[in-house]
C-alpha positions as CSV (number, residue, x, y, z in Angstrom):
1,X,360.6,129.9,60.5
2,X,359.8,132.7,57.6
3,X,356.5,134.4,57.4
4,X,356.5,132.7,53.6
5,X,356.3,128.9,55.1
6,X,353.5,130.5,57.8
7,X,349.5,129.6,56.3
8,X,347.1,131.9,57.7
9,X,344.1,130.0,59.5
10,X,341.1,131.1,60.8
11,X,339.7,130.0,64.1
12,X,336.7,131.2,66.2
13,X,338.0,132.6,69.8
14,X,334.4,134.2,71.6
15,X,332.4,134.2,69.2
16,X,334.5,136.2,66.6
17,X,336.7,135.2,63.8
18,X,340.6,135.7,64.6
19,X,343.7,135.0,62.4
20,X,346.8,133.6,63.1
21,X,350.1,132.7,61.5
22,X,350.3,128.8,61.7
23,X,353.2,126.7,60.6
24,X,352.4,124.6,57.6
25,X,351.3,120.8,58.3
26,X,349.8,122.5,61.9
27,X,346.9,123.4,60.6
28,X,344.4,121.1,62.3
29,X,346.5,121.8,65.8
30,X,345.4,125.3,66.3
31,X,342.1,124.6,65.3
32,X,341.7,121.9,67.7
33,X,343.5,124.1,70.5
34,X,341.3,127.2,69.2
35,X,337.9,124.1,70.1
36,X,339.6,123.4,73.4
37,X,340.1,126.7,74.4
38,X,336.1,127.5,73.2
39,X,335.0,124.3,75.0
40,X,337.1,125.4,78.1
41,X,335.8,128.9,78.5
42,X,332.3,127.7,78.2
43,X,332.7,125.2,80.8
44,X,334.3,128.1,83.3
45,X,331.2,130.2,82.4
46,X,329.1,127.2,83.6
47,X,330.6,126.2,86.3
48,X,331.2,129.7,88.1
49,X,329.5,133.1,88.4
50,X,331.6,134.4,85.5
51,X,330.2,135.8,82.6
52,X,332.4,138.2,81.2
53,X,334.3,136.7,78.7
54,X,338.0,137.9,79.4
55,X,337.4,136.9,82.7
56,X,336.7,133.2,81.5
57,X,339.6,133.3,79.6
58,X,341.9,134.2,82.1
59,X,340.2,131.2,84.1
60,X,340.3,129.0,81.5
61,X,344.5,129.9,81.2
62,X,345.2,129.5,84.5
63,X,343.4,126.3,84.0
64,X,345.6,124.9,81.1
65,X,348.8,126.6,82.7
66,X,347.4,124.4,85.6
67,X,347.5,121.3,83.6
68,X,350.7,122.3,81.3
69,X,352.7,122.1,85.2
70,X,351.0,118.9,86.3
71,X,352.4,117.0,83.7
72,X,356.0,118.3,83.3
73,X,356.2,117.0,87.3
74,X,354.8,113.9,86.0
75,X,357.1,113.7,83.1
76,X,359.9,114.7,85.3
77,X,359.0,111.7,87.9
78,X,358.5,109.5,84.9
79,X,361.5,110.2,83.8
80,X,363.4,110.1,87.1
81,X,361.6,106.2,87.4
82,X,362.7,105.1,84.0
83,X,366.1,106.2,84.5
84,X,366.2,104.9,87.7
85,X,365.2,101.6,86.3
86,X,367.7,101.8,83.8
87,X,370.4,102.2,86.4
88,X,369.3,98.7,87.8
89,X,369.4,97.4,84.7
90,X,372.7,98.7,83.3
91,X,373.8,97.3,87.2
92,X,372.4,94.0,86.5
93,X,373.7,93.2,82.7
94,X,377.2,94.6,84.7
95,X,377.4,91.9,87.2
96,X,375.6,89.3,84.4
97,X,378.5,89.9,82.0
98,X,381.3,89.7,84.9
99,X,380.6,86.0,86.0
């Protein structure tokens, strides 16, 4: 995508105003993920002895790498169920369709 169809948002990251080059129509999406990241690093500064703010980012990226893996393996076991399913089916409507 060109720079041209890029809108420049501005989102608060630790306190301090940051710019970034955001599709158009995806506006709302980095500012939500900007919130979530906020809300994330201020839960890791609560919930451990870290106060240094790179620090609690870096735990609060691990953290969303973290969840980012848990659910491609559960999309990928979804996945493996519904087509596993759809075998059984397809087997089914076979054997219905040869009587």
């Amino acid at each position: 995508m060109s720079e041209l169809q890029n809108q420049r948002v501005t989102v608060e990251l630790l306190g301090k105003e940051q710019q970034f080059a955001c599709p158009a129509g995806q506006e709302d999406a980095l500012i939500a993920s900007a919130k979530y990241l906020n809300d994330l690093v201020d839960q890791m500064k609560q919930r451990s002895t870290v106060r240094n703010d790179q620090k609690a980012l870096l735990m609060a990226a691990l953290n969303i790498s973290h969840e980012l893996l848990e659910a491609k393996t559960q999309q990928s076991v979804t996945q493996q169920q519904q087509d596993q399913l759809i075998d059984k089916l397809s087997a089914y409507l076979g054997q219905s369709s040869a009587e």
